[in-house]
C-alpha positions as CSV (number, residue, x, y, z in Angstrom):
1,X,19.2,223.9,122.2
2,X,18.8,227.3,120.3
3,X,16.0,229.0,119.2
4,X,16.0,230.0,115.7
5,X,15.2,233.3,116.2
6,X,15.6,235.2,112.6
7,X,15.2,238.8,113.7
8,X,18.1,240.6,113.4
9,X,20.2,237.4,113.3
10,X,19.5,237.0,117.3
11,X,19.3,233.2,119.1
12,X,17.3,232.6,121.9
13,X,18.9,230.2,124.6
14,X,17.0,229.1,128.1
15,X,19.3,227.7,130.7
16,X,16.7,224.6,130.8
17,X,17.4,223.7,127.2
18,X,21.3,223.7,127.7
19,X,22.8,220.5,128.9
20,X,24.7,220.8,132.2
21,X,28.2,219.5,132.3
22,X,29.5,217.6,135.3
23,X,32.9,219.3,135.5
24,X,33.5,217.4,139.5
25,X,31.3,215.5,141.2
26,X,30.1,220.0,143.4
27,X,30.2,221.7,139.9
28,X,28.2,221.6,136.9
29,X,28.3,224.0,134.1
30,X,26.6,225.6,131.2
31,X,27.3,228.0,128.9
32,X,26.6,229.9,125.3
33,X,29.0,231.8,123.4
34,X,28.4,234.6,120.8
35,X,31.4,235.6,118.6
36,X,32.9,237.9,121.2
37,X,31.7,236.9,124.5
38,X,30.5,233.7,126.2
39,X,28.0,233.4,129.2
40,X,28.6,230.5,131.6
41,X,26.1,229.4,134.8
42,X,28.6,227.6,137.2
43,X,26.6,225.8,140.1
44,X,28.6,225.2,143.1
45,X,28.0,223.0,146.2
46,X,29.5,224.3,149.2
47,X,33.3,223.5,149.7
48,X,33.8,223.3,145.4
49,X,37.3,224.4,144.5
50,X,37.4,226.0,141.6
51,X,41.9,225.9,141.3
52,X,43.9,228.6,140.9
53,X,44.5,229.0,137.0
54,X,44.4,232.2,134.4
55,X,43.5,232.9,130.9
56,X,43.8,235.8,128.7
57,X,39.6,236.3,128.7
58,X,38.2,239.2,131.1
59,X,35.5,237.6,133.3
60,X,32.8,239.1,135.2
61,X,31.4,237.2,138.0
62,X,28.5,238.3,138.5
63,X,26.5,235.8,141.9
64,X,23.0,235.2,141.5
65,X,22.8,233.3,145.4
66,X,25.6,231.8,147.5
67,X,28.8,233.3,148.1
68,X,32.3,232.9,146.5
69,X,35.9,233.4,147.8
70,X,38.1,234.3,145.1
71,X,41.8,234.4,145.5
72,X,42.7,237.1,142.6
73,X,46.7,237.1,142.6
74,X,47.0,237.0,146.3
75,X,43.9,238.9,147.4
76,X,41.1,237.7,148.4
77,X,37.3,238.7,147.8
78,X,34.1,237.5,149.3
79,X,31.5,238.3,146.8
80,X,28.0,237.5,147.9
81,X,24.7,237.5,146.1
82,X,24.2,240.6,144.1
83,X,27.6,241.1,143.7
84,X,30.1,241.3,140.9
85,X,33.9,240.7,140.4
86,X,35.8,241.8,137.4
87,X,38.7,239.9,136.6
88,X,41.3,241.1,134.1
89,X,42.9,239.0,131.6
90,X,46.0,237.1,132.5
91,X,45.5,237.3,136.3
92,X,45.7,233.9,138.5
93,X,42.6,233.4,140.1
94,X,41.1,230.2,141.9
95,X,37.5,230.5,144.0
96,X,36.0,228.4,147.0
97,X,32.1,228.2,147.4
98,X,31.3,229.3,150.6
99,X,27.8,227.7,150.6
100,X,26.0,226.4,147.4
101,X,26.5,229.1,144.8
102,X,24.4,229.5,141.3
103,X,27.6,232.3,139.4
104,X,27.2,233.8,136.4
105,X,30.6,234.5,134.3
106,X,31.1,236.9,131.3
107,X,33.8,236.1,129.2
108,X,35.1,238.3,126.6
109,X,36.6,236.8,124.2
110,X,34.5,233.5,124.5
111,X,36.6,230.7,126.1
112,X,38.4,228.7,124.0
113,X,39.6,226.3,125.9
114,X,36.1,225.3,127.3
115,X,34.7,225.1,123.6
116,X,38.0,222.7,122.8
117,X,37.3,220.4,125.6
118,X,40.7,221.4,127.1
119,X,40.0,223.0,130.5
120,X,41.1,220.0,132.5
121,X,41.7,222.5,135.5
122,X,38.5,222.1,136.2
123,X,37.6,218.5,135.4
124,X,37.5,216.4,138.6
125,X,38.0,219.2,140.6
126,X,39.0,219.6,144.2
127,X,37.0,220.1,147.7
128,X,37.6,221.1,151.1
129,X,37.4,218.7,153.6
């Protein structure tokens, strides 16, 4: 998965070398995590639900293509490719995939409950009909 790069104490990831997790049968994810932040690349097929939920991480979502509706307490943002969404900590937030959506999320700290396995909001997931 990781390149051993020795320089500095840096490792290389590619996206190609990182195994995809089914998280529902519209979302897959990957991610890497340093010791204070973690990178994720969520795919989304249009319709995905992503449900409401919150955690004490920051995100930035940051959309490579497609478009995302996120409810952030109660308001609602359309972020588009090219654009970016800062989240604070502690905030319920849940997302709907406009049309097939590649996202790129910033967490700092890294997400705990992803590396435990225990982020069952977003196993099986939900779609709009």
């Amino acid at each position: 998965m990781a390149d051993e790069t020795k320089s500095a104490g840096a490792t290389l990831y590619h996206w190609d070398d990182i195994e995809a997790e089914q998280m529902s049968p519209t979302l897959t994810r990957q991610y890497v995590s340093g010791e204070k932040s973690m990178l994720a690349r969520i795919v989304l097929k249009k319709g995905s639900v992503v449900p409401e939920h919150s955690h004490a991480n920051e995100q930035i979502a940051y959309i490579l293509s497609g478009a995302l509706e996120f409810n952030v307490a109660g308001t609602v943002h359309t972020v588009r490719a090219g654009g970016v969404l800062v989240i604070p900590g502690n905030v319920p937030h849940s997302a709907l995939a406009l049309e097939d959506t590649v996202d790129l999320d910033l967490f700092a700290p890294p997400r705990q409950d992803w590396l435990d396995k225990d982020d069952s909001y977003l196993r099986g997931g939900a779609e709009v009909k």
